[in-house]
LOPA-485930 format. One record per residue (C-alpha): residue number from 1; residue in one letter; chain; x, y, z. Coordinates in steps of 0.02 Angstrom, whole numbers. Layout:
REM LOPA-485930
> NUM, a, A, X, Y, Z
...
***
This chain:
REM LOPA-485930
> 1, x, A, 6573, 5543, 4985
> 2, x, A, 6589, 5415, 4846
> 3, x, A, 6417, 5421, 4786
> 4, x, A, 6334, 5304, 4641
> 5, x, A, 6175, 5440, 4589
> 6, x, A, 6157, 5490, 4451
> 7, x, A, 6207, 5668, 4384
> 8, x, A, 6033, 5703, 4326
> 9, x, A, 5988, 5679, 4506
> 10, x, A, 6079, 5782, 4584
> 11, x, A, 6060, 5920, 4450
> 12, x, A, 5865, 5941, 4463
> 13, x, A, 5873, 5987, 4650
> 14, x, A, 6013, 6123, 4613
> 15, x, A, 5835, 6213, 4567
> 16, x, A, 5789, 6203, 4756
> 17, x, A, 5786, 6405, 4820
> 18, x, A, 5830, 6459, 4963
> 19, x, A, 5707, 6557, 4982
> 20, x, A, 5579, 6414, 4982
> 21, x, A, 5456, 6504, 5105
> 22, x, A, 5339, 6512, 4955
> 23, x, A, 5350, 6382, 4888
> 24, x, A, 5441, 6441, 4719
> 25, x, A, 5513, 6350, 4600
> 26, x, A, 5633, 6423, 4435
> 27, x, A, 5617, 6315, 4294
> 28, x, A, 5810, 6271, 4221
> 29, x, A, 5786, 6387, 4080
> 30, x, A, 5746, 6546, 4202
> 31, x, A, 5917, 6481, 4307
> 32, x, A, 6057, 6608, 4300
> 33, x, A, 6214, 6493, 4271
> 34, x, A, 6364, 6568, 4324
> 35, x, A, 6557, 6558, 4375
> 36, x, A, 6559, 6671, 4488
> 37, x, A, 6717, 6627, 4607
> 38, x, A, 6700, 6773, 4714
> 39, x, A, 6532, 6717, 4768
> 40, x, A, 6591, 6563, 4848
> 41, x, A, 6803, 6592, 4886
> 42, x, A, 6761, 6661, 5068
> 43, x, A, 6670, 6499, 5122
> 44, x, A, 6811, 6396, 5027
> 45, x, A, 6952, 6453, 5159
> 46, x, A, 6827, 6370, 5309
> 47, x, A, 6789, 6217, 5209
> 48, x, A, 6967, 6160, 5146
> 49, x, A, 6997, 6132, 5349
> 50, x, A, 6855, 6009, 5382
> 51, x, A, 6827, 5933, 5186
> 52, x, A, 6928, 5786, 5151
> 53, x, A, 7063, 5801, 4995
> 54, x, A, 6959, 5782, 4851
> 55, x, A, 7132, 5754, 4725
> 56, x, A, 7196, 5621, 4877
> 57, x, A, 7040, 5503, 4879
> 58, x, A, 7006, 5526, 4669
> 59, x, A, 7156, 5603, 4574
> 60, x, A, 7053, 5708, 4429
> 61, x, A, 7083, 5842, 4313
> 62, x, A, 6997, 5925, 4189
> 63, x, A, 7104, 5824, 4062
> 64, x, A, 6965, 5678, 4127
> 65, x, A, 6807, 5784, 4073
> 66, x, A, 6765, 5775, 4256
> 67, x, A, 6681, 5951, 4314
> 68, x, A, 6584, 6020, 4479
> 69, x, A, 6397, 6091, 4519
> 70, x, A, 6404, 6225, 4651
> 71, x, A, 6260, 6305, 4730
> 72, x, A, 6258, 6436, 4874
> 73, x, A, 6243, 6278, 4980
> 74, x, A, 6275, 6088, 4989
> 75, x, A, 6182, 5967, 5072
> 76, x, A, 6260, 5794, 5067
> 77, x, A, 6125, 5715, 5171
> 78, x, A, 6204, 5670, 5299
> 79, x, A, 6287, 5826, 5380
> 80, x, A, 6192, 5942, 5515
> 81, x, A, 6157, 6060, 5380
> 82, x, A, 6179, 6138, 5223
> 83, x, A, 6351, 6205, 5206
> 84, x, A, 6428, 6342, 5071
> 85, x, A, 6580, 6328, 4964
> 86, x, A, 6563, 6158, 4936
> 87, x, A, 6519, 6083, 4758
> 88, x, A, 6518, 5905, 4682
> 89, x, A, 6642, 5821, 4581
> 90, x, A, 6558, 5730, 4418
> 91, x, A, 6659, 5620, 4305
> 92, x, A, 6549, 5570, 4159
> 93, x, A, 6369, 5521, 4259
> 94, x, A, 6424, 5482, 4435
> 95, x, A, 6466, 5582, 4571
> 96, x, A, 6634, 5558, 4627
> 97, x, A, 6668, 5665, 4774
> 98, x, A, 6613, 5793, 4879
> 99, x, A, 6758, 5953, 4895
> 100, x, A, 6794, 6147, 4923
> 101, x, A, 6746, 6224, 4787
> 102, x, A, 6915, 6310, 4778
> 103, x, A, 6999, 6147, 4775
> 104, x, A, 6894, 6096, 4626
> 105, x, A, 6982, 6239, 4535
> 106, x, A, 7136, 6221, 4583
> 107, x, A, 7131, 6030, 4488
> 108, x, A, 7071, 6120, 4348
> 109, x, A, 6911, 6081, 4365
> 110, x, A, 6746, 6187, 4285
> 111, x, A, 6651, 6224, 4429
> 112, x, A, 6467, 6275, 4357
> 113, x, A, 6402, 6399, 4503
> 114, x, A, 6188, 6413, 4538
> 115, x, A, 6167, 6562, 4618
> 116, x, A, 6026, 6542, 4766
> 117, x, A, 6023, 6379, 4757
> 118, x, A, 6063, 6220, 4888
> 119, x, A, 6140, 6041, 4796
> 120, x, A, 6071, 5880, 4896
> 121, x, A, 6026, 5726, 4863
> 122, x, A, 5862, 5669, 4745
> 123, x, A, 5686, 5662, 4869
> 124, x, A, 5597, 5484, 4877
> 125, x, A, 5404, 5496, 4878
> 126, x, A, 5377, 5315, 4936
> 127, x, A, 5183, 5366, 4878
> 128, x, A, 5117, 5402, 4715
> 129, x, A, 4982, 5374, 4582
> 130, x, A, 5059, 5442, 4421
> 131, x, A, 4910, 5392, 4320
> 132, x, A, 4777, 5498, 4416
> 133, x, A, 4766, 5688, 4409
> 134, x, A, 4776, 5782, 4573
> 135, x, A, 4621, 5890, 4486
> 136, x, A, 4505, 5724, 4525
> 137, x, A, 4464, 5623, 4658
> 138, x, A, 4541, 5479, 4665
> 139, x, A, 4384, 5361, 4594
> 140, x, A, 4335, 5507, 4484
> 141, x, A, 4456, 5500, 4373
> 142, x, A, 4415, 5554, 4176
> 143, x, A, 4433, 5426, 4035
> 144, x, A, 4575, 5485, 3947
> 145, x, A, 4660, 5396, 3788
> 146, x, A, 4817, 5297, 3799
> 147, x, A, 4936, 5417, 3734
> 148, x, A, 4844, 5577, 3827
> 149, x, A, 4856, 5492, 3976
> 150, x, A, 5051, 5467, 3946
> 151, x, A, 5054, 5664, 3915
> 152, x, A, 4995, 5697, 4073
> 153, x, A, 5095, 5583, 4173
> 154, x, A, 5252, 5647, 4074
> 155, x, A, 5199, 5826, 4130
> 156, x, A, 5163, 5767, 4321
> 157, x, A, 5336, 5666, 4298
> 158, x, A, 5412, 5825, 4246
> 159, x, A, 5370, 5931, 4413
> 160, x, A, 5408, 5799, 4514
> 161, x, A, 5602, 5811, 4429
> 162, x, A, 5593, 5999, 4447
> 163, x, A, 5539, 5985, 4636
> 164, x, A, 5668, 5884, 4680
> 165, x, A, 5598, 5717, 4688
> 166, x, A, 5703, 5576, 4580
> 167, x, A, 5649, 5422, 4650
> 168, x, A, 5457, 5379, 4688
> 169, x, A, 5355, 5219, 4710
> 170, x, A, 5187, 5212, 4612
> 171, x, A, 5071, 5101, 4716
> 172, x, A, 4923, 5068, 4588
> 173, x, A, 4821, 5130, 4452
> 174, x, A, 4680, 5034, 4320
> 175, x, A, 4789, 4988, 4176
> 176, x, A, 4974, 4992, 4198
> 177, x, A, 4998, 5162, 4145
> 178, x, A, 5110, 5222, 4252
> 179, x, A, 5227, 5075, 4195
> 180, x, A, 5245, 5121, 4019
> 181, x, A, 5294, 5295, 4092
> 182, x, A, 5415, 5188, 4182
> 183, x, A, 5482, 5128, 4032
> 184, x, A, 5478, 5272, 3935
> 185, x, A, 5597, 5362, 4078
> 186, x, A, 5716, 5243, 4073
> 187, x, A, 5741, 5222, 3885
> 188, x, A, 5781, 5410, 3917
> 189, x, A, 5629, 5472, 3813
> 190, x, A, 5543, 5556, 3950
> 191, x, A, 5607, 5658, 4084
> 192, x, A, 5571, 5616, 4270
> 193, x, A, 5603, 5496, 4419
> 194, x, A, 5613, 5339, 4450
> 195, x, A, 5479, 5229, 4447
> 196, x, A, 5451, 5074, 4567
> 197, x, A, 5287, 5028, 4501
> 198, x, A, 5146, 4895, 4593
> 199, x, A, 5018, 4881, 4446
> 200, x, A, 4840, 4847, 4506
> 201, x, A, 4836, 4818, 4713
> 202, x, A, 4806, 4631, 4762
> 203, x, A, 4642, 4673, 4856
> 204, x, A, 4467, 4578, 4924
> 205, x, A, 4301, 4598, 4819
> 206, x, A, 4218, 4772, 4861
> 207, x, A, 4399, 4810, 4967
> 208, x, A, 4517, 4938, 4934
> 209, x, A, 4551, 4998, 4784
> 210, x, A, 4454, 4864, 4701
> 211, x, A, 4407, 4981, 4563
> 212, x, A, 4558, 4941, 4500
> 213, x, A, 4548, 4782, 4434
> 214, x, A, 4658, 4668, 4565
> 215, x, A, 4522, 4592, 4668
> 216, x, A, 4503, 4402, 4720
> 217, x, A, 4406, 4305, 4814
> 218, x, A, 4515, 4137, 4853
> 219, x, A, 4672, 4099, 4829
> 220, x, A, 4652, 4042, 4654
> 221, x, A, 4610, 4217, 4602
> 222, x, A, 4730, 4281, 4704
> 223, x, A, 4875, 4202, 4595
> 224, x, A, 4790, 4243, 4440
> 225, x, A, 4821, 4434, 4490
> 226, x, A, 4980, 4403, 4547
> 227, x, A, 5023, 4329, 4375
> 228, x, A, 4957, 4476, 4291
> 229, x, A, 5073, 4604, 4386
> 230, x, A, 5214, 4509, 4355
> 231, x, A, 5165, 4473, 4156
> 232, x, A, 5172, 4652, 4143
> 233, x, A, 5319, 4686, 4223
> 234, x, A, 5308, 4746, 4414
> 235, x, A, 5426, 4814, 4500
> 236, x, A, 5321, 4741, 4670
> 237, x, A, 5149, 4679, 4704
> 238, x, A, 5058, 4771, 4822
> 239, x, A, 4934, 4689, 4933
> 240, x, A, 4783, 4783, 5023
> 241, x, A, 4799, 4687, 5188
> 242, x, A, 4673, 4821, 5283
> 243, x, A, 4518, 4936, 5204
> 244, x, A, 4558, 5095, 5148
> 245, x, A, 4478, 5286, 5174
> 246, x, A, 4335, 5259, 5065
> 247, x, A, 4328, 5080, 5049
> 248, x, A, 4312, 4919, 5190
***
C-alpha cells in the first residue's frame, strides 16, 4: 500500500525480534545488516502470486535512489499476519509500496535485509507522561533542572523509538516539559516519537491531577487555563471531567 509514514518509522520497529517471548530488544548498533538473498528467495516465489506489481502501481529503479527494508517478516497492518519475503519500497522518506522482495531486485533495487526481525507499522501509545520517571510515583516526582529533565525525557523518548512506538500522546505534566521535547523531535535534534502534547489537565480544585497547575473553580478560571495551554502551544487541552485513582 501507498503509505505516507515516515521512513524513520518504519525503520525503528525493523528492531522488533521474533523471538519477543522475553521481552528483548537489540539496539541498531548490535543489528546484523545484511543482503542475504538466499534467506528470503524461497518465500519470494509464494509472494509474487498474491503481492500486487510493485513496478505497475510505482515505476522505480535504483536510478531514483529508491531502496527496500526487509526483515524475516512484514506486517503491513492490515493483513492476518506477518508474512516473509516481503520488504518495503522507500523513495527518499516515504514509503511507496509494499512488494516481493525478489521483485525489488529485479528493478534494481537495494534491498537492506534484518535478519530476525518483523517490518510493521510505528505503535501509538495514546497514554503517556514523558516528563515523569517510571522510577517515581506519579506525585513523587524529583525536582530536576530544566535541561536534566530534557535528558531524561530524550532517553525515555529514545526507548520508546527502539520499542517500536512512533507516535504517542502526552496527557499532562507541571511545566510543559514534555512540549519542548516535542519541539526538540521535530526540529530533528532529538530522536523519538511523536508528540501530541495536552500541557497541564483542565481540572477542579483538589481534583485530578490538580498538582499540576490547571485547576479552576468557575468558568473564568477555566479560560484562563485554557489560554495558557494554548499560549504555549498545545497540541489539545485535556479536561479531567471525572476524579482520578488517587484524587476525587
Amino acid at each position: 500500500k501507498n503509505s505516507k509514514l515516515d521512513i524513520r518509522l518504519v525503520f525503528w520497529c525493523t528492531l522488533f525480534l521474533r523471538t519477543m517471548g522475553g521481552g528483548a530488544i537489540l539496539p541498531q548498533e548490535e543489528l546484523s545488516i545484511q543482503n542475504n538473498d538466499n534467506a528470503i528467495d524461497a518465500a519470494d516465489e509464494a509472494n509474487n502470486a498474491t503481492t500486487p506489481n510493485c513496478a505497475a502501481r510505482h515505476p522505480l529503479s535504483a536510478t531514483d535512489a529508491a531502496w527496500a527494508l526487509a526483515g524475516d517478516l512484514l506486517w503491513d497492518g492490515s493483513a492476518a499476519s506477518a508474512r516473509p519475503g516481503l520488504c518495503v519500497v522507500v523513495l527518499g522518506d516515504r514509503i511507496v509500496s509494499v512488494c516481493s522482495c525478489q521483485e525489488a531486485r529485479k528493478l534494481g533495487l537495494a534491498v537492506e535485509y534484518h535478519a530476525g526481525c518483523c517490518v510493521m507499522p510505528g505503535l501509538i501509545d495514546a497514554h503517556v507522561h514523558m516528563e515523569f520517571s517510571e522510577h517515581y510515583a506519579l506525585h513523587e516526582q524529583p525536582v530536576l533542572t530544566p535541561e536534566k529533565l530534557l535528558h531524561e525525557m530524550a532517553e525515555r523518548a529514545l526507548r520508546m523509538l527502539r520499542a517500536g512506538i512512533t507516535s504517542a500522546r502526552d496527557l499532562g505534566g507541571r511545566n510543559f516539559a514534555a512540549l519542548r521535547l516535542r519541539d526538540e523531535i521535530r526540529a530533528g535534534r532529538i530522536a523519538g516519537p511523536r508528540l501530541l502534547c495536552a500541557g497541564q489537565p483542565l481540572t477542579v480544585p483538589g481534583g485530578h491531577c490538580h498538582q499540576w497547575g490547571g485547576a479552576a473553580a468557575n468558568l473564568e478560571e477555566a479560560k484562563v487555563v485554557v489560554d495558557r495551554q494554548v499560549l504555549h502551544g498545545t497540541d489539545w487541552i485535556k479536561v479531567m471531567a471525572t476524579g482520578g485513582m488517587r484524587t476525587p
